[in-house]
C-alpha positions in Angstrom: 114.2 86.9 118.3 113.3 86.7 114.3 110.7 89.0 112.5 108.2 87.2 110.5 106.6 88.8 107.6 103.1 87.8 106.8 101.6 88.0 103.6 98.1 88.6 101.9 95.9 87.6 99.2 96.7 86.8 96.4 99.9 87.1 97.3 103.3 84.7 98.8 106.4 85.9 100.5 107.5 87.3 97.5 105.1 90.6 98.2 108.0 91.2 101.2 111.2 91.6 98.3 110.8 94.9 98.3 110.7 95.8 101.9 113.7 93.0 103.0 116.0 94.7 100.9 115.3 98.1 103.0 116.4 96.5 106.2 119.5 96.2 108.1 118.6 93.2 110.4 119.3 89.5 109.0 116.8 87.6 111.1 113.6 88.3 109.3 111.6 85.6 107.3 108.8 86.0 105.4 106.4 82.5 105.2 104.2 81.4 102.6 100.4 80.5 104.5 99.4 77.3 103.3 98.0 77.0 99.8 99.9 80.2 98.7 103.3 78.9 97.6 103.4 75.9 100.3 101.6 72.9 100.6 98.2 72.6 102.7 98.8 69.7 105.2 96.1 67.2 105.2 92.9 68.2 106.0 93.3 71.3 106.3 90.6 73.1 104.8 91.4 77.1 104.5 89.4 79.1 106.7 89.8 81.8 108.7 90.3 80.0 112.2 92.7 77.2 110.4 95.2 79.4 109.3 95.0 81.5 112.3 96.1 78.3 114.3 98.5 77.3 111.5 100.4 80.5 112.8 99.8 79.8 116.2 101.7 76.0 115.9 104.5 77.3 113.8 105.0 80.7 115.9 105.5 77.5 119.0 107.9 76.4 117.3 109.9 79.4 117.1 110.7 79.3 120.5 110.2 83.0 122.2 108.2 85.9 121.5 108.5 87.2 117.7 108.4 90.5 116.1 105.4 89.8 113.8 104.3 91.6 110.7 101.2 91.0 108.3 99.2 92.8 105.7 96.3 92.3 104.2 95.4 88.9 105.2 98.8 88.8 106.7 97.3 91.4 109.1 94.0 90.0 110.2 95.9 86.4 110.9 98.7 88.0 112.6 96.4 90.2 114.8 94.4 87.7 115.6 97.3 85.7 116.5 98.3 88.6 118.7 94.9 88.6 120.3 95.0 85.2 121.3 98.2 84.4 121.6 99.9 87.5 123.2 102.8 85.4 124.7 104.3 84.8 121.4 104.7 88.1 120.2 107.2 90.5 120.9 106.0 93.4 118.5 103.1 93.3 116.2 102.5 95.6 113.0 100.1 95.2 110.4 98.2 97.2 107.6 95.4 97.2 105.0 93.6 94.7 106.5 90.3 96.0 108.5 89.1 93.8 111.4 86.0 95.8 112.2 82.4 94.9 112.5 81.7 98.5 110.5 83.5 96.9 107.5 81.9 96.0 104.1 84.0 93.9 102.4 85.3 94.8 98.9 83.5 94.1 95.7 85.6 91.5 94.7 86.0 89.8 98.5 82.1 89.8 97.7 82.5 87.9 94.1 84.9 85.3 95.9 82.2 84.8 98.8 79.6 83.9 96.3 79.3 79.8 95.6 78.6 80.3 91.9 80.5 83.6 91.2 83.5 82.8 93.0 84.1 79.8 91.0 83.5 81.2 88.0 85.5 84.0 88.6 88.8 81.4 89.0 87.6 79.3 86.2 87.8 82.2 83.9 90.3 84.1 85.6 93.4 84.8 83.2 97.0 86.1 84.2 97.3 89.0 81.7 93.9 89.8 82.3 94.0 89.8 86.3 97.9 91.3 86.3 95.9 94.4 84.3 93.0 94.6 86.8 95.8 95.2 89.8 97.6 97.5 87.8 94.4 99.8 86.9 92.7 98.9 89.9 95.4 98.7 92.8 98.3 100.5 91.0 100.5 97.9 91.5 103.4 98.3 89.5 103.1 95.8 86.2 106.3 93.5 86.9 105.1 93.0 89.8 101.4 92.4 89.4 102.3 89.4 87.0 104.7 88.1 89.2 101.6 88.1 91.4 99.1 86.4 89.2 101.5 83.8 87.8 101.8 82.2 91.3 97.9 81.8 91.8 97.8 78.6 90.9 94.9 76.1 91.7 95.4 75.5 95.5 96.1 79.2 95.4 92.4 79.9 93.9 90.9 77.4 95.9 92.6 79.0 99.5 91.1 81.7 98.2 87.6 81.1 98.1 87.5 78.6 100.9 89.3 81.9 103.1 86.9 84.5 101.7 83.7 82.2 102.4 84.7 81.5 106.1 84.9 85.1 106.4 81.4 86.9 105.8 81.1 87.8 109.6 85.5 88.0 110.2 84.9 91.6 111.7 82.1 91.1 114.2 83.8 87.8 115.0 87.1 88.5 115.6 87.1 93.0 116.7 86.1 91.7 120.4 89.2 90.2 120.9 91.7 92.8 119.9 91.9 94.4 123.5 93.6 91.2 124.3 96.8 92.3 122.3 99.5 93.4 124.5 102.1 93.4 121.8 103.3 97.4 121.3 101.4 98.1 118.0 102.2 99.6 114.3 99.6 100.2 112.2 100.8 101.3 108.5 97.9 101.9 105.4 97.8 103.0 102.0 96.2 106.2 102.6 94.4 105.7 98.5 92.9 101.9 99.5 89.9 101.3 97.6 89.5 98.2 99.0 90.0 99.2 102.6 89.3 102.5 103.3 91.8 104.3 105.5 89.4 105.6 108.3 90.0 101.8 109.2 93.7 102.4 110.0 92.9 104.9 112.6 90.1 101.8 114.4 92.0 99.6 114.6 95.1 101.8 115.7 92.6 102.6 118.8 90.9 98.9 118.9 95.2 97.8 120.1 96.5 101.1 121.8 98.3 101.7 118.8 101.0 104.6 119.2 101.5 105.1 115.7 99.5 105.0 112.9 101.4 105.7 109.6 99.3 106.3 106.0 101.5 106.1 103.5 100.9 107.8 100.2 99.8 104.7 98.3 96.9 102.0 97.4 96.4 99.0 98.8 100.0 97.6 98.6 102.3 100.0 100.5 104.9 97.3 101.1 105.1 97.2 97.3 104.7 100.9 96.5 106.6 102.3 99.0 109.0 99.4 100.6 111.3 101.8 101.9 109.4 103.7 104.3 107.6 100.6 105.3 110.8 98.9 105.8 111.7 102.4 107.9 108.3 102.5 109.8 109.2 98.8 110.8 112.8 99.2 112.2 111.9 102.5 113.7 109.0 100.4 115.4 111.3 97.7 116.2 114.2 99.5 117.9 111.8 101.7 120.1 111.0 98.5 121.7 114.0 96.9 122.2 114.7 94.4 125.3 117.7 96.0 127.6 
């Protein structure tokens, strides 16, 4: 049974590098969501309940229960996923990604919401300019960050918005459900998130029976700033709940 590595915003598979090359097992992928890094299919139009399904269809396809990962975004989808869909996951660990009705999203999350300023934020984004708001902002190291921003193209900017505007209520929406999750939980967090306070690690640890919940000493991308112990929180995770 594979692991699948889901990602976050603004981000592709790429924001797993790090963390692959800390693990020993082979059959771990790490897929691009539609409209970051891989082509939306036809209609599709981006929100919250699409791309939760998207993951649904293609975790069918797999064949048997997965070891599933998110953060961020990655997170909220792959819990959700878990939620609904408990018979296609094996394992499930996730982090910085809150899925509480007590959330208030982030500044930005706010801009992106916003018909008028979330458009004008894209239109006038610029790579050297966004690549420095991550560094200063998120601490993300700065090869890194513009290896980010060069990858948000169009469809990227437009997921974006189209996500973030489908998700004003996410948290009052979607927080019933997590009891549902019978997948044996990880919850890892940047214990310095500005974007998503830490307190919200330990919620949702309790909100899915959670036996661990890890806060690393980092921001809001742990699987960036410290790959090796998320890659070592995952296998550790992994091999506690091995099958025979």
């Amino acid at each position: 049974m594979p692991a699948i590595l889901i990602h976050g915003v603004p981000d592709t598979h790429r924001v797993w590098a790090g963390v692959r090359r800390h693990l020993t097992r082979t059959d771990v992928e790490a897929w691009d969501l539609p409209g970051f890094g891989a082509p939306r299919p036809d209609g599709f139009g981006s929100t919250k309940e699409e791309y939760a399904d998207w993951l649904i269809s293609r975790l069918e396809e797999v064949g048997e229960p997965v070891d599933l990962v998110g953060h961020d975004w990655g997170c909220i989808l792959t819990a959700r996923v878990a939620s609904l869909r408990p018979d296609l996951v094996r394992t499930w660990a996730g982090g910085d990604g809150p899925i509480s009705a007590r959330y208030v999203w982030h500044p930005l999350a706010k801009v992106w919401q916003d018909p008028v300023e979330g458009d004008r934020f894209m239109a006038e984004l610029t790579e050297d300019g966004f690549a420095r708001d991550l560094v200063n902002g998120f601490e993300v190291p700065a090869d890194l960050a513009k290896e980010m921003v060069r990858h948000m193209d169009a469809p990227m900017k437009d997921s974006i918005l189209r996500l973030y505007r489908s998700a004003v209520r996410m948290g009052s929406e979607w927080e019933p459900d997590l009891g549902k999750m019978t997948a044996p939980g990880l919850v890892f967090w940047g214990s310095r998130d500005p974007a998503c306070p830490v307190g919200f690690a330990d919620e949702l640890g309790r909100a899915i029976r959670a036996k661990h919940v890890l806060k690393l000493d980092s921001n809001h991308w742990p699987v960036l700033q410290r790959p090796a112990e998320v890659a070592a929180a995952l296998e550790g995770h992994w091999q506690r709940h091995e099958r025979g």
